[in-house]
TIMAR-683525 format. One record per residue: x, y, z of N, C-alpha, C in turn. Coordinates in steps of 0.1 Angstrom, whole numbers, plus 5000, padded with zeros to 4 digits. Atoms other than C-alpha are relative to their C-alpha. Layout:
<sites>
XYZXYZXYZ
...
</sites>
This chain:
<sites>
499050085007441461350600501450025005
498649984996445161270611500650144989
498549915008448061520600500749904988
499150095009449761230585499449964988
501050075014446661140562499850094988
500749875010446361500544501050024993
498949985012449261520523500049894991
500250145011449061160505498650094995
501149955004445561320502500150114994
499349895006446861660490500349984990
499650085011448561470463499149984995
500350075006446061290452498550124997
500849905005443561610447500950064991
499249925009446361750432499649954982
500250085010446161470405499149994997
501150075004442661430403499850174993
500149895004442461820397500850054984
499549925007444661860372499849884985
500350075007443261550353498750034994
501549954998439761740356500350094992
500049885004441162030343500849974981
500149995015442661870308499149894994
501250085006439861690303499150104995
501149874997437661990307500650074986
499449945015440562150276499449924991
500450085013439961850256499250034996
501349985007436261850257499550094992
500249915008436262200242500049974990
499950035014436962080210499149964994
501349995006433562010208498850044998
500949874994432162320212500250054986
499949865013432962460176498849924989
501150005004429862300161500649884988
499750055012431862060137499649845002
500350174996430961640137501749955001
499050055003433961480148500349875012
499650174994435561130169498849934999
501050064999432460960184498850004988
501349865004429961220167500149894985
500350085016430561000131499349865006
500750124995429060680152498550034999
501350014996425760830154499650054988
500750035015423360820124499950184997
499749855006422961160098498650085007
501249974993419261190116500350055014
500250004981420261160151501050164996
499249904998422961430145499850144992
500349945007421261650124498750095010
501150034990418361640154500050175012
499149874989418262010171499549975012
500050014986416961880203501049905002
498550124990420161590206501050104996
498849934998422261890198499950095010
500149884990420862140221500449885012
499950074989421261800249501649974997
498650025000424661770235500950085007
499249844993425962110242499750035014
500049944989424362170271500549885015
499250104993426061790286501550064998
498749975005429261910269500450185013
499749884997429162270284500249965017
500450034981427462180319501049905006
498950104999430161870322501150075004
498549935003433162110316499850055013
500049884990431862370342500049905011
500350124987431162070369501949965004
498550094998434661880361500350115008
498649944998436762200361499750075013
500149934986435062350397500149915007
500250154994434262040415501349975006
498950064995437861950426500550135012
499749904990438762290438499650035013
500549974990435762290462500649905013
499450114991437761970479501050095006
499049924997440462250484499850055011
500049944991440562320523500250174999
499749814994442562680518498850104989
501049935010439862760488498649995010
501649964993436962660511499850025009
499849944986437862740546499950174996
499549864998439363080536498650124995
500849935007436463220513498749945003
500950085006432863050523498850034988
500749935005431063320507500549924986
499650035011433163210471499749854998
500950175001432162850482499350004996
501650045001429162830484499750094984
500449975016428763060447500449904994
499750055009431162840434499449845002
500750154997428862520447498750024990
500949975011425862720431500149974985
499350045011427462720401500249894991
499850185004428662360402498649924999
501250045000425262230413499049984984
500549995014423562410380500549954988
499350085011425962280360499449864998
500450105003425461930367498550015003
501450005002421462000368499949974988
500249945011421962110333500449874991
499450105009424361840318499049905003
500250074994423061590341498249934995
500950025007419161600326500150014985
500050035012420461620294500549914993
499350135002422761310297498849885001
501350125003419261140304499450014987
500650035016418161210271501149924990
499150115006421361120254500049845004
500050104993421360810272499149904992
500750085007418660690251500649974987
499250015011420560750220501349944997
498350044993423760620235500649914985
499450095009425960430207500849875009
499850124997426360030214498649945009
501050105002422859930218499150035021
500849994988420559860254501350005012
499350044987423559780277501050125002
499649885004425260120266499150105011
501649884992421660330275500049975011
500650004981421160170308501250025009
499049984990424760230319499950134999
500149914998424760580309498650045007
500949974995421260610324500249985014
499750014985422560490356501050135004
498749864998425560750349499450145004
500849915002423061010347499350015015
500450044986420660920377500750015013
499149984992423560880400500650165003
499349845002424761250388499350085010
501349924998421461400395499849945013
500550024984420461230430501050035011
499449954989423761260444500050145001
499849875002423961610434498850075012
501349954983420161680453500449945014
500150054988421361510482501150105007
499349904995424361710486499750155003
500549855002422862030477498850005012
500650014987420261980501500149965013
499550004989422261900528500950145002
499349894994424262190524498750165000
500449944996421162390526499250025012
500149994989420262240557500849995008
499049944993423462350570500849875004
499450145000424461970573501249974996
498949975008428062010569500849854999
499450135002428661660575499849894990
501050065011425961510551500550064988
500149935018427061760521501149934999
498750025004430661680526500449834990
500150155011429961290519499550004988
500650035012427761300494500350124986
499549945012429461570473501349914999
499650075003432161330475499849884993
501150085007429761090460500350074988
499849905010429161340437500950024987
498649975007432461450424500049874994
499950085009433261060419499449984986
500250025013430561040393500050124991
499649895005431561370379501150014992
498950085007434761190371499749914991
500250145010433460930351500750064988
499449945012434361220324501449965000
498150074999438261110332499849934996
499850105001437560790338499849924990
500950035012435560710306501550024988
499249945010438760850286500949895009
498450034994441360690307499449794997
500250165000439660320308499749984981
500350055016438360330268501249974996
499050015009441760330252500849845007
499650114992443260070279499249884992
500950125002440259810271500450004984
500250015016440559880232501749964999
499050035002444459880235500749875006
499350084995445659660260499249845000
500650115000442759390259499349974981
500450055014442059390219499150005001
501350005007438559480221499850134992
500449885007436659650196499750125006
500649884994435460030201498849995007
501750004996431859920204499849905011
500550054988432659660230500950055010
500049914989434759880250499150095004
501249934997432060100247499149975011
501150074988429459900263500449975013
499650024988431759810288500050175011
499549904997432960120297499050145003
501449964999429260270302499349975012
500150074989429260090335501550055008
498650014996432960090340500650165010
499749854996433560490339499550075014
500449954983431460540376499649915009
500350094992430660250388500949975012
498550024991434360140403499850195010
500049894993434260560413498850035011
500650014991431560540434500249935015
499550094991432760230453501350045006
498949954995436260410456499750115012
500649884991434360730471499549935016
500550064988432760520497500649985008
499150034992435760370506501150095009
499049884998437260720509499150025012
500649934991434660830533500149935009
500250084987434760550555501550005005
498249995001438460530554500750145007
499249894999439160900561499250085010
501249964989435760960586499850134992
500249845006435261270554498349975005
501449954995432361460569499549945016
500250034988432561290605500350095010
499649914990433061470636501250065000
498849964999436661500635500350104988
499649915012436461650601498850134999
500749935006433461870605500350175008
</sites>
């Protein structure tokens, strides 16, 4: 990668990092066991349900741990300097999204706003989980060029947790739709675009090509 390209890029992990990291606060707030925002959308059954709470918590938990590591491993002086703390803290990340990531397939069925809701989060899900083995299995066959893309992959839909918060209010505020049809939208919206961005980053910046490996 040029000299001139890594500081705009600098920036913009900066940003993405520290967007990761109060998302990751927010989310706590639904860690103290109480029903609250969405959580009154879904019926007294479904939420009363101890296997959609045990797949809640453990999306809710495994999510948080994904977001809030996930950016740092983009950190050259964090993952040049230490690989040994790398690679734990990729362990780490990895199991996280294992954990959330099969349990967002179950939510997924339950999703609030109907079939077009379920199949976006189901794609959200799917995406999570394949890029994640792809990466992870490139970086255990030492493939330092192959992990680099596709945890870039990765990360994007890792973001959707941002992006899902940052696009809902927009659509509901600036375009006057209801909750339930930003919803549906926004079920698609939240990683779809992030994927297509990632791509463009890879090809754009040759991440994980010769010059960068």
């Amino acid at each position: 990668m040029r000299q001139h390209n890594r500081q705009p890029l600098s920036i913009a992990l900066g940003i993405v990092i520290f967007l990761a990291l109060s998302i990751t606060t927010y989310s706590a707030r639904f860690l103290d066991g109480e029903r609250k925002s969405f959580l009154f959308l879904k019926s007294d059954t479904l939420w009363e349900s101890p296997s959609w709470k045990l797949a809640f918590y453990l999306h809710v938990v495994g999510g948080m741990v994904a977001l809030s590591i996930g950016g740092f491993q983009f950190v050259r002086r964090w993952r040049d300097g230490n690989l040994r703390r790398h690679r734990r803290a990729g362990t780490v990340y990895f199991l996280a999204v294992l954990s959330s990531g099969l349990a967002g397939l179950y939510l997924a069925l339950h999703a609030t706003g109907g079939l077009v809701a379920q199949l976006g989060f189901t794609g959200l899900a799917t995406a999570w989980l394949s890029t994640g083995f792809v990466a992870y299995k490139a970086a255990r066959q030492r493939d330092i060029g192959q992990h680099e893309r596709w945890m870039t992959r990765n990360y994007a839909v890792t973001f959707a947790a941002v992006t899902l918060r940052l696009w809902l209010p927009l659509l509901i505020g600036a375009l006057g739709l209801t909750f339930m049809e930003a919803y549906k939208i926004v079920s698609w919206l939240c990683w779809v675009p992030n994927l297509l961005f990632a791509e463009m980053l890879i090809r754009r910046n040759n991440i994980g090509g010769a010059a960068n490996a």
